[in-house]
Structures are given as C-alpha cells and as structure tokens.
The first five atom37 places (N, CA, C, CB, O) and aatype in JSON, in Angstrom:
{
  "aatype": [20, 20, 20, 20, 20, 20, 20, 20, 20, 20, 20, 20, 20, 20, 20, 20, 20, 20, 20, 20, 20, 20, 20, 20, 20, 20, 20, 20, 20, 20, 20, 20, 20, 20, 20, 20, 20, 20, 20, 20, 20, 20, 20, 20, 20, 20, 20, 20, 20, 20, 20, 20, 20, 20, 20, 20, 20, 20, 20, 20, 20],
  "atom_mask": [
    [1, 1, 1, 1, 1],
    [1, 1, 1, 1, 1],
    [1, 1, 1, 1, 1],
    [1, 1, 1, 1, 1],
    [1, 1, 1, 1, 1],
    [1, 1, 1, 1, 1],
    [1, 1, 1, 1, 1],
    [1, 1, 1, 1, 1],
    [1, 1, 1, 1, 1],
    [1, 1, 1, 1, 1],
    [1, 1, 1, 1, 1],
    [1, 1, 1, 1, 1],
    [1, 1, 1, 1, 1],
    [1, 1, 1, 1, 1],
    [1, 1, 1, 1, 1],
    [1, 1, 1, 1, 1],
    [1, 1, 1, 1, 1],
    [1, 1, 1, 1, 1],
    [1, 1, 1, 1, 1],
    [1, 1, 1, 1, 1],
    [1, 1, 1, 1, 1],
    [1, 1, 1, 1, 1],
    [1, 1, 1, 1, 1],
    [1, 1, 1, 1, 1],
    [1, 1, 1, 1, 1],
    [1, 1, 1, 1, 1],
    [1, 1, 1, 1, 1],
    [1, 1, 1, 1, 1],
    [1, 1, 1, 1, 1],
    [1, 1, 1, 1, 1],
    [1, 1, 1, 1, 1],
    [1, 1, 1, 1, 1],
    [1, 1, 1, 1, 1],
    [1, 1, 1, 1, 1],
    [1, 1, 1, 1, 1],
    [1, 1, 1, 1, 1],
    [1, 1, 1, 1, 1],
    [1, 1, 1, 1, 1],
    [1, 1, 1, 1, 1],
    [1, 1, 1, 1, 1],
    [1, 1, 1, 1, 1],
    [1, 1, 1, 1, 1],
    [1, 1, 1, 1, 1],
    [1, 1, 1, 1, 1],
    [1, 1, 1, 1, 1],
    [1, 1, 1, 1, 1],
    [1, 1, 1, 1, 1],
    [1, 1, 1, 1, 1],
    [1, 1, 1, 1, 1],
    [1, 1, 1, 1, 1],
    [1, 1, 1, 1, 1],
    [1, 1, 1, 1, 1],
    [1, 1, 1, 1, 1],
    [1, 1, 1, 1, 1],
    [1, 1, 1, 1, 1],
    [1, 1, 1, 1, 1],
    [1, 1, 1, 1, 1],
    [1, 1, 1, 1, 1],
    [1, 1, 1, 1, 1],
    [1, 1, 1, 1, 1],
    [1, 1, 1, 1, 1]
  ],
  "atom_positions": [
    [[176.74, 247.63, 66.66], [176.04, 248.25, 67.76], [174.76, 247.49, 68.08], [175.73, 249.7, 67.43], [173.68, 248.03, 68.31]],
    [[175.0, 246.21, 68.07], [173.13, 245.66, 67.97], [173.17, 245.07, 69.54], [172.59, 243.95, 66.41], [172.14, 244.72, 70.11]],
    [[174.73, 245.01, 70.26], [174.72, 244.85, 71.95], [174.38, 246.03, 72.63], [176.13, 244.44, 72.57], [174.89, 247.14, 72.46]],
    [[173.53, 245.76, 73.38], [173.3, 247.17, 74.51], [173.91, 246.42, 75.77], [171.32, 247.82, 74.87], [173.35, 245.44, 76.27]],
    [[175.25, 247.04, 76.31], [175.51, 246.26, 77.65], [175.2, 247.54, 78.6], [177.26, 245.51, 77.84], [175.71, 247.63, 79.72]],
    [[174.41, 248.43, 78.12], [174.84, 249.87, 79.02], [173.73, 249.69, 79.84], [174.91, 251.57, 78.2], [173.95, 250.05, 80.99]],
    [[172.34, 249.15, 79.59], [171.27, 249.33, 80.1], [171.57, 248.58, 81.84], [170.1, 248.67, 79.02], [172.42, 247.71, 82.05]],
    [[170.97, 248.97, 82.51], [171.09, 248.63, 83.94], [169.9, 247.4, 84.0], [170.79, 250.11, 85.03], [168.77, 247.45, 83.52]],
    [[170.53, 246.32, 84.73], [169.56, 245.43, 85.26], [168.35, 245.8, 85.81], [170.07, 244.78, 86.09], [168.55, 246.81, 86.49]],
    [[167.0, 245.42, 85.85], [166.01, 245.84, 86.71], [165.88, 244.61, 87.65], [164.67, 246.27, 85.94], [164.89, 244.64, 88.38]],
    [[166.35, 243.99, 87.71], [166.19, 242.52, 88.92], [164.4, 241.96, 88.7], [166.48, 243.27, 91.2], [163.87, 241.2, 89.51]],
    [[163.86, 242.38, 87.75], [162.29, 242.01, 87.45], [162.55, 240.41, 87.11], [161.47, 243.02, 85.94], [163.1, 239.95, 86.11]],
    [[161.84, 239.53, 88.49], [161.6, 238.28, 87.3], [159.82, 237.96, 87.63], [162.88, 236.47, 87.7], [159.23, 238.31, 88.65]],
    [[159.33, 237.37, 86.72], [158.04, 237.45, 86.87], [157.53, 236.23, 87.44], [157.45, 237.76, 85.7], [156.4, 236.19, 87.93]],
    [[158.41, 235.12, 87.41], [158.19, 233.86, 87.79], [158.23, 234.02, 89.17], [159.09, 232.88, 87.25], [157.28, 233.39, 89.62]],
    [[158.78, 234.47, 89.94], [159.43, 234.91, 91.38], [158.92, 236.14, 92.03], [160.93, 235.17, 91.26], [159.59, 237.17, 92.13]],
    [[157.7, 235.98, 92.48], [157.21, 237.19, 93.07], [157.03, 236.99, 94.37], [156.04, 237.68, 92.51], [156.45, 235.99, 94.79]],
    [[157.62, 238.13, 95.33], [158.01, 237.96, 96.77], [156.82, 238.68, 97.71], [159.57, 238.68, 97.04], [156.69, 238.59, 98.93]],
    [[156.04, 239.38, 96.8], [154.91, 240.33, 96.82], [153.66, 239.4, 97.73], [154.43, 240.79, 95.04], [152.98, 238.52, 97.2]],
    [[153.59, 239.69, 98.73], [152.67, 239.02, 99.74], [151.19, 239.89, 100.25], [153.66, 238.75, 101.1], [150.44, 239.54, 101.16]],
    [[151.08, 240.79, 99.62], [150.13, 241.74, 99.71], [148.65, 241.38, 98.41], [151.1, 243.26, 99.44], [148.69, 241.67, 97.22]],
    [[147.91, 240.96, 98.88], [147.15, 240.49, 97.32], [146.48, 241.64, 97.25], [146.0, 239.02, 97.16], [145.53, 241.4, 96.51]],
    [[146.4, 243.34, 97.78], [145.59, 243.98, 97.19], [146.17, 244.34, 95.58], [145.3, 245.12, 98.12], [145.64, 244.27, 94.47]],
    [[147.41, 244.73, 96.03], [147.99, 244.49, 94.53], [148.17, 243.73, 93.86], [148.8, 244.7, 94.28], [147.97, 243.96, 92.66]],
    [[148.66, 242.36, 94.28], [149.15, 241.31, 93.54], [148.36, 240.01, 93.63], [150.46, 241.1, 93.92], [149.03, 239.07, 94.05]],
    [[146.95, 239.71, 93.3], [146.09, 239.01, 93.12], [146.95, 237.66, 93.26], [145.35, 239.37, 91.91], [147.97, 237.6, 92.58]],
    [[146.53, 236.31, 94.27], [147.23, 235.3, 94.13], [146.91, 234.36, 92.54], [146.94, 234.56, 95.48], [145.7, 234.27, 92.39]],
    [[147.44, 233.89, 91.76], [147.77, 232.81, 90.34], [146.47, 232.37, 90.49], [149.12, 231.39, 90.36], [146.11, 231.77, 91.5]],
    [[145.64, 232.64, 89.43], [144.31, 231.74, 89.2], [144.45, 230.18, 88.53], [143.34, 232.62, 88.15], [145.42, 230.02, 87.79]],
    [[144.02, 229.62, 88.64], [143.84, 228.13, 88.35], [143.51, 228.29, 87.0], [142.71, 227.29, 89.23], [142.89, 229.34, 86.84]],
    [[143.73, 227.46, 85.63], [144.11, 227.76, 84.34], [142.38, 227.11, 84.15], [145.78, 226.94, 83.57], [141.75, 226.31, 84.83]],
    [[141.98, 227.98, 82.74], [140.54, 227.72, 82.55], [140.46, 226.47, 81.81], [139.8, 228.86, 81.81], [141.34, 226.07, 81.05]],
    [[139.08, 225.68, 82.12], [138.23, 224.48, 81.43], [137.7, 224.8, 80.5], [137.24, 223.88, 82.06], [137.46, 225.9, 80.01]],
    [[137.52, 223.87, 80.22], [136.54, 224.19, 79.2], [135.41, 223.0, 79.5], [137.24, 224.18, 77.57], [135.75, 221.93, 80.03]],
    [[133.79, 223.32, 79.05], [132.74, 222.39, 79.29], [132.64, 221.69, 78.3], [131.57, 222.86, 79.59], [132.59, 220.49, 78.55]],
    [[132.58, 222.02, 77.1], [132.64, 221.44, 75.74], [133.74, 221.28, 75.36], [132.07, 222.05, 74.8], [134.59, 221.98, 75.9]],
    [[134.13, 220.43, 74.41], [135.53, 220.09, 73.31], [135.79, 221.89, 72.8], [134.93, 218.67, 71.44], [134.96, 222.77, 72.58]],
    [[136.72, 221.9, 72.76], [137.01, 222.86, 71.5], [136.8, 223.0, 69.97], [138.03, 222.92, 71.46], [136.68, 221.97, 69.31]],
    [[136.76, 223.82, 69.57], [136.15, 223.62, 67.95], [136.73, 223.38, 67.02], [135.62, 224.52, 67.39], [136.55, 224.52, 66.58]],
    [[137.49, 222.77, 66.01], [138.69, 223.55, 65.45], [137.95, 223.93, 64.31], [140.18, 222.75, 65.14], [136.77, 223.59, 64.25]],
    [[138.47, 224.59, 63.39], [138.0, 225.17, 62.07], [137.73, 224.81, 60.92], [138.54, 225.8, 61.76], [137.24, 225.45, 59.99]],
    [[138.25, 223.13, 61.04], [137.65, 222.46, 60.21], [136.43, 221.17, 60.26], [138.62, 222.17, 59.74], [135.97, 220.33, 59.49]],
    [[136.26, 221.54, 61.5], [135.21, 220.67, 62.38], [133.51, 221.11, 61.87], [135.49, 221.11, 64.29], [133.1, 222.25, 61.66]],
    [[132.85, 220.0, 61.78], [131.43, 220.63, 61.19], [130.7, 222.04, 62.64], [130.01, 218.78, 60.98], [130.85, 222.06, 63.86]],
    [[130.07, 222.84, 61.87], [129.66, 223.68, 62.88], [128.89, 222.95, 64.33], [128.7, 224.65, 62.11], [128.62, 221.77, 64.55]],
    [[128.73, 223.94, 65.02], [128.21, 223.27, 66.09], [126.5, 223.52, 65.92], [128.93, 223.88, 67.54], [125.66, 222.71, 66.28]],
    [[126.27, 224.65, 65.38], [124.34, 224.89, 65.19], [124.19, 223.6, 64.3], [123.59, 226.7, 64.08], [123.08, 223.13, 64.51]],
    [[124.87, 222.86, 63.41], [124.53, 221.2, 62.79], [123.61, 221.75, 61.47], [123.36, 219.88, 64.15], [122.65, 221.08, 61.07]],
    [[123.99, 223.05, 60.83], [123.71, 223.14, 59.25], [124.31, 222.33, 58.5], [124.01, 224.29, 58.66], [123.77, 222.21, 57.4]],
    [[125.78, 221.35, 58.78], [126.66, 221.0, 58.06], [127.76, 221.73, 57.3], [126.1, 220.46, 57.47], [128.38, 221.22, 56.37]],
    [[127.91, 222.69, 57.65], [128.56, 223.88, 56.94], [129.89, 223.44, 58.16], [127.55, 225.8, 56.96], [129.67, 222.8, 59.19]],
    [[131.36, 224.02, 57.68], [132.32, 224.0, 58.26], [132.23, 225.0, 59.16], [133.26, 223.97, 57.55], [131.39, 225.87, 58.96]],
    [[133.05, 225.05, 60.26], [132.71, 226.11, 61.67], [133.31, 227.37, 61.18], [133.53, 225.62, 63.37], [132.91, 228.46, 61.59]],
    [[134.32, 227.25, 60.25], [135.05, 228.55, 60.0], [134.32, 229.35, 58.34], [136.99, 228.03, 59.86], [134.89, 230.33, 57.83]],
    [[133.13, 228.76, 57.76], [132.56, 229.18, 57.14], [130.95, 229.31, 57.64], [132.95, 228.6, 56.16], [130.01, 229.41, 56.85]],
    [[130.82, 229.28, 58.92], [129.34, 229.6, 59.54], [129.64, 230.31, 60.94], [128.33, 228.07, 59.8], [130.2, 231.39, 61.16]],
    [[129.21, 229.56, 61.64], [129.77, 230.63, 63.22], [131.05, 231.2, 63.3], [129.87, 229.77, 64.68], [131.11, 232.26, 63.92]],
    [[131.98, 230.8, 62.87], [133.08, 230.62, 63.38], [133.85, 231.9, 62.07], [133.54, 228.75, 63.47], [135.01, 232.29, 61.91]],
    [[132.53, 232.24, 61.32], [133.43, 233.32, 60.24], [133.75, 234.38, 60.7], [132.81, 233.8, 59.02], [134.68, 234.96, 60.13]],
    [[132.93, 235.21, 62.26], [132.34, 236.41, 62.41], [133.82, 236.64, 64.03], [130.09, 236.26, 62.74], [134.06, 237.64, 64.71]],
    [[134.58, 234.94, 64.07], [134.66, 235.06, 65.47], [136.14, 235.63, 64.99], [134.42, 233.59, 66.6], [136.95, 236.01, 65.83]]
  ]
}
C-alpha cells in the first residue's frame, strides 16, 4: 500500500505561473549579493581576534 494512485491531480506547477495580477503574485525577485565574501566556519573571524569564526561570532549565529 505505499502507492496512492487515488489522490486527484491538482494541476499545481510552481515553475509555470499564468497569474498576471502582481497584487497577489509579486513578480520573481532577482537572487541576493552579497558585499563581502562569505564566511565559512573555518575561516579566521572577521572582528581579527584570530579565533576561528565558528568559535567567536559565528558561535551565537
């Protein structure tokens, strides 16, 4: 029993939206920058104690 063929299609695809109204359907925002590099966690902190980022700023995040 782990097939469900009973359930009814909903025709939902999310890639394909026909929806031309942006009070509801806000048009696709442009994907975010970043100003600085990213941090990774084994990178020295960025305040420059010398401490690793994931044992100083980066413990709390």
């Amino acid at each position: 029993m782990s097939e469900n063929n009973n359930l009814p299609e909903t025709g939902f695809e999310p890639e394909e939206s026909i929806c031309t109204n942006t009070s509801c359907c806000p048009p696709p925002q442009a994907p975010l920058t970043r100003a600085a590099p990213k941090v990774g966690r084994n990178d020295p902190c960025i305040c420059g104690n010398g401490r690793k980022y994931k044992k100083c700023c980066g413990k709390n995040a």
